[in-house]
BALOGU-350574 format. One record per residue (C-alpha): x, y, z; residue in three letters. Coordinates in pm, 1 decimal, always signed. Layout:
REM residues N
<<X Y Z> "ALA">
...
This chain:
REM residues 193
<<-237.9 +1776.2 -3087.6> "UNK">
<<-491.9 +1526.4 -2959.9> "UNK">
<<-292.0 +1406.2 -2757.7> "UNK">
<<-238.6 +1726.5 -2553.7> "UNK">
<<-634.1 +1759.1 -2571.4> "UNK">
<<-666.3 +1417.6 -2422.9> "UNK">
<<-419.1 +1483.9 -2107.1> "UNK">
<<-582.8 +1820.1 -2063.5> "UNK">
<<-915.8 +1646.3 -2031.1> "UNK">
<<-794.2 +1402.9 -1787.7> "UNK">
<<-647.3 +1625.6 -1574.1> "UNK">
<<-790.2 +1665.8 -1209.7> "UNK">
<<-663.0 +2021.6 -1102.6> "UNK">
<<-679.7 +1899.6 -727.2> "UNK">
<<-563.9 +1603.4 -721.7> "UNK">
<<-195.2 +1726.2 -697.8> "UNK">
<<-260.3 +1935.7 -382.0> "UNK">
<<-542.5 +1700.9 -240.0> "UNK">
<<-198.7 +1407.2 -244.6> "UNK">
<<+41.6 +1683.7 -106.5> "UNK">
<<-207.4 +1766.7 +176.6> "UNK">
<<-253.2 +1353.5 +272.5> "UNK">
<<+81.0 +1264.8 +250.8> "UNK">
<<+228.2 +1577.1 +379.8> "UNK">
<<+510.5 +1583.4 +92.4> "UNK">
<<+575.7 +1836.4 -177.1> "UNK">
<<+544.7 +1640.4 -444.3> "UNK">
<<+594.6 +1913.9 -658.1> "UNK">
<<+977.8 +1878.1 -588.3> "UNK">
<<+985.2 +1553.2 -775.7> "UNK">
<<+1204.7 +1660.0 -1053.9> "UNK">
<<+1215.8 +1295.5 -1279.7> "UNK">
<<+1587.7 +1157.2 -1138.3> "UNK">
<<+1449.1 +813.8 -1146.2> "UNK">
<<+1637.8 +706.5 -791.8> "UNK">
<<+1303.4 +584.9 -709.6> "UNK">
<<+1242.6 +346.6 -974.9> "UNK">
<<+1603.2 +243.6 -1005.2> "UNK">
<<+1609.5 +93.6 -653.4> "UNK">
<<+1286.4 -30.1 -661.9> "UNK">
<<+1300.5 -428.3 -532.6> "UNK">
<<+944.1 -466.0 -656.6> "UNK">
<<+968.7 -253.7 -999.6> "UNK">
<<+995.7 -578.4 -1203.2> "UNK">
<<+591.6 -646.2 -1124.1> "UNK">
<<+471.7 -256.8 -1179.2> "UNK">
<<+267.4 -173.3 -1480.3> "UNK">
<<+366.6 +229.2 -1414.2> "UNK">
<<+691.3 +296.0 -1234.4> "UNK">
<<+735.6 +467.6 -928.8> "UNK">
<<+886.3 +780.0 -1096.5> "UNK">
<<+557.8 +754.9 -1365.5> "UNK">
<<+349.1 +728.8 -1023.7> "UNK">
<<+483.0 +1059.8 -955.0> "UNK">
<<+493.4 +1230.8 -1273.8> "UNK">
<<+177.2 +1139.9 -1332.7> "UNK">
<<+61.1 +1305.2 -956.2> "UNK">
<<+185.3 +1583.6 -1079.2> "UNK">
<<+1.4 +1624.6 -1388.2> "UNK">
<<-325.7 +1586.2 -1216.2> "UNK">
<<-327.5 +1218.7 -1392.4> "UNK">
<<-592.4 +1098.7 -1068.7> "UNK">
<<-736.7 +819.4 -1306.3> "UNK">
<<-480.7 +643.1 -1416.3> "UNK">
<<-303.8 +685.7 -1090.3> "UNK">
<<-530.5 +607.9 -868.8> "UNK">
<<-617.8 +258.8 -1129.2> "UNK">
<<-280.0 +162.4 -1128.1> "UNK">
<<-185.1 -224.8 -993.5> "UNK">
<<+184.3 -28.2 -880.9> "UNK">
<<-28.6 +106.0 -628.4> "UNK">
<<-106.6 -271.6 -462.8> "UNK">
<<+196.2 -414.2 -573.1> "UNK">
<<+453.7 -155.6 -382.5> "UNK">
<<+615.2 -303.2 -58.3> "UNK">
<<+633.7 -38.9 +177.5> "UNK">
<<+1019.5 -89.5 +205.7> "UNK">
<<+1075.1 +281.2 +141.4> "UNK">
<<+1398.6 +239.8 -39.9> "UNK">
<<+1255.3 +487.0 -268.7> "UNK">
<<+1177.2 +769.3 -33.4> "UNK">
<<+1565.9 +702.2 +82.4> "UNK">
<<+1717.5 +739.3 -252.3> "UNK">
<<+1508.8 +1096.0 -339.5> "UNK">
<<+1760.6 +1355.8 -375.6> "UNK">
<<+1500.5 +1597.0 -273.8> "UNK">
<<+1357.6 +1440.3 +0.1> "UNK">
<<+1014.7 +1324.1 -73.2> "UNK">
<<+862.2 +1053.2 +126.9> "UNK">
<<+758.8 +845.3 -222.8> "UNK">
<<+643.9 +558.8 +29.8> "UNK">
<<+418.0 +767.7 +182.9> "UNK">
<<+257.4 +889.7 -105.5> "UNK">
<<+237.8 +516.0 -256.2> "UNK">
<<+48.8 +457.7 +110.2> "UNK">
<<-182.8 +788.6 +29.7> "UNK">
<<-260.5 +669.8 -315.2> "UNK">
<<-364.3 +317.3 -208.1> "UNK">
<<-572.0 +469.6 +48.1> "UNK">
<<-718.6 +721.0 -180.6> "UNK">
<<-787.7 +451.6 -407.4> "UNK">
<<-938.9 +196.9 -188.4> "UNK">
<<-1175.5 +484.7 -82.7> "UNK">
<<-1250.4 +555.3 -443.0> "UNK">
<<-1325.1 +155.7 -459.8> "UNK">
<<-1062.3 +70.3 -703.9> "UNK">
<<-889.0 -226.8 -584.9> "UNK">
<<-682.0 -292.0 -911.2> "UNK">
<<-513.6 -597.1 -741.6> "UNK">
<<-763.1 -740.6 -499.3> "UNK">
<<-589.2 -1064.5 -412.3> "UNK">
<<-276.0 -752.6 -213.5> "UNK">
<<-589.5 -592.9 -66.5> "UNK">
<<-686.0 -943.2 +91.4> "UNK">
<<-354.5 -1037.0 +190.4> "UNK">
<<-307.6 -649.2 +340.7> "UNK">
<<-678.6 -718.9 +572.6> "UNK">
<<-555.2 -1055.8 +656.7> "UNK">
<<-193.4 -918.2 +761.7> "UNK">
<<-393.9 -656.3 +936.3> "UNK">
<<-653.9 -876.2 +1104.9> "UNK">
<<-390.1 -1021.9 +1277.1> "UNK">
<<-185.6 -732.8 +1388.2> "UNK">
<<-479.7 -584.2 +1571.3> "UNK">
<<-587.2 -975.7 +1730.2> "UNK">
<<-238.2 -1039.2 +1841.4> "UNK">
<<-66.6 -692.9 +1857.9> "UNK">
<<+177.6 -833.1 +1628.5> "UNK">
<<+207.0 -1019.4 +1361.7> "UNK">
<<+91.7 -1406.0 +1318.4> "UNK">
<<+200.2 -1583.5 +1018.1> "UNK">
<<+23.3 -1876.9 +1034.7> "UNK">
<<-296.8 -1661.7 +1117.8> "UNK">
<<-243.6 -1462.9 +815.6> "UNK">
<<-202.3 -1728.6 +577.4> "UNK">
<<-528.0 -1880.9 +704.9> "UNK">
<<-722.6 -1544.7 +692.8> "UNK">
<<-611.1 -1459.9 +334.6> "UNK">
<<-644.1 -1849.0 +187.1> "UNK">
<<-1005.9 -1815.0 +374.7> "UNK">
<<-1064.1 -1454.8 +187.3> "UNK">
<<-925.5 -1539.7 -114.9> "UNK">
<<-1076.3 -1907.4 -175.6> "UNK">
<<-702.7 -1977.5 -256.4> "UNK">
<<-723.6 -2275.9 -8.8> "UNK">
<<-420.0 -2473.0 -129.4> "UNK">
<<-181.0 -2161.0 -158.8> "UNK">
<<+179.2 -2221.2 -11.9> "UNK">
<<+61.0 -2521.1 +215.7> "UNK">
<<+320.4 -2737.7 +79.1> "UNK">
<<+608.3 -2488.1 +199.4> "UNK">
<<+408.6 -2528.6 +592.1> "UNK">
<<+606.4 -2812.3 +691.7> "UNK">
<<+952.6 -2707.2 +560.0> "UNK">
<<+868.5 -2367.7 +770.3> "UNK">
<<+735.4 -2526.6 +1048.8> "UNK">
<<+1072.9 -2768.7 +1090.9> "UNK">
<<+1294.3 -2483.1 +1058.1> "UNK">
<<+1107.1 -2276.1 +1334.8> "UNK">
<<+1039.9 -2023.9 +1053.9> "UNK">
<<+659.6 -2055.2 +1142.4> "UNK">
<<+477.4 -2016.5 +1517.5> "UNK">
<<+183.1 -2236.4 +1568.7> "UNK">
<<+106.8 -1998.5 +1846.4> "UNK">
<<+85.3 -1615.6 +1803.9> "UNK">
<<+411.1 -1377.7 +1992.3> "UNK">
<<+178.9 -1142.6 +2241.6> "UNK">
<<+398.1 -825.2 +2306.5> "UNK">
<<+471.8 -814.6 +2671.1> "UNK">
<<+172.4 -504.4 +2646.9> "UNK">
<<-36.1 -750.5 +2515.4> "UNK">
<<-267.3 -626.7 +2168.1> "UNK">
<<-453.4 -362.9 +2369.2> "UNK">
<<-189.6 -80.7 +2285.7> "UNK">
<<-223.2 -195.2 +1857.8> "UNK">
<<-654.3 -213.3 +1937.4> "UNK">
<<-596.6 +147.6 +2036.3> "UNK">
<<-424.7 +239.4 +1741.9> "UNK">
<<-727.7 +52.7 +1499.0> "UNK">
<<-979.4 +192.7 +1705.7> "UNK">
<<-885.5 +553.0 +1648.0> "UNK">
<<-818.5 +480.4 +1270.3> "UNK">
<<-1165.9 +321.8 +1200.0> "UNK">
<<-1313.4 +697.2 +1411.2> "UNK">
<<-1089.6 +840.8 +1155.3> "UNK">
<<-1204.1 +671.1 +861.2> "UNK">
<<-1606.9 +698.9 +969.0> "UNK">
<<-1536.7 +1020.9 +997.9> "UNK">
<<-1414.9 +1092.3 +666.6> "UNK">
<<-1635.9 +843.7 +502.9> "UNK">
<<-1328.5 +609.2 +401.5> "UNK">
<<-1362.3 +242.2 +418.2> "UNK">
<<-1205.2 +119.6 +709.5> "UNK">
């Protein structure tokens, strides 16, 4: 019995719809199969499972949601949204709930969220990515300034890493299009770009 008084008082009501609206899925639809969290390449490192993730949408569950390191630790690689029987982009509402939770200032992994602005920094400099640039960026950012050097010259000799940044033949002004509408966006609805 307290247990059931416990969920019902950490239920947010909107949270369900306020995730449906962002991520433009029904999440509603998510009926527990656990395809999701069966193919999930990164499920070994998540403290709630994808399927959880979802469940836990559902039930209005925004705090512990929102607070969980799945969240930061999720690869994008949308092997789970392909597996849904009922055809629910999951990796889109992973992307809404980091977003929702970065805006809510929980960062429960903030060594992904430095990697993620380094990744990004160089995507909008370059208009692609730059591996060498993001390694420095996030080694700068995360005072991590021995991380992975040793593995540089084993890269470097196999052509695995460009000193110099690829420059689509567009150059980065198309991608600084793309981040300058997105920070509008986000000053606009008072989200942390």
């Amino acid at each position: 019995m307290n247990d059931t008084v416990d969920l019902n008082r950490m239920r947010d009501t909107a949270f369900t719809a306020q995730v449906e609206a962002l991520s433009g899925q029904n999440i509603s639809a998510c009926y527990q199969c656990g395809n999701c969290t069966a193919g999930c390449p990164a499920g070994f490192a998540y403290d709630v499972q994808v399927s959880q993730i979802m469940r836990g949408v559902q039930l209005g569950l925004k705090d512990r949601v929102l607070r969980s390191r799945s969240l930061w630790m999720c690869l994008s690689c949308s092997t789970c949204s392909q597996r849904c029987p009922n055809n629910i982009d999951v990796a889109a509402v992973m992307e809404t709930l980091r977003h929702m939770a970065r805006k809510a200032g929980i960062v429960s992994v903030p060594k992904m969220e430095k990697f993620w602005l380094s990744f990004l920094n160089t995507v909008r400099l370059f208009g692609r990515s730059h591996e060498i640039g993001t390694m420095v960026l996030y080694m700068l950012r995360s005072l991590r300034l021995h991380t992975d050097v040793d593995l540089a010259p084993t890269a470097l000799a196999k052509g695995k890493l460009g000193l110099l940044p690829h420059i689509p033949p567009g150059g980065a002004e198309p991608v600084e299009r793309i981040f300058t509408r997105y920070k509008e966006r986000a000053q606009r609805e008072g989200v942390r770009p």
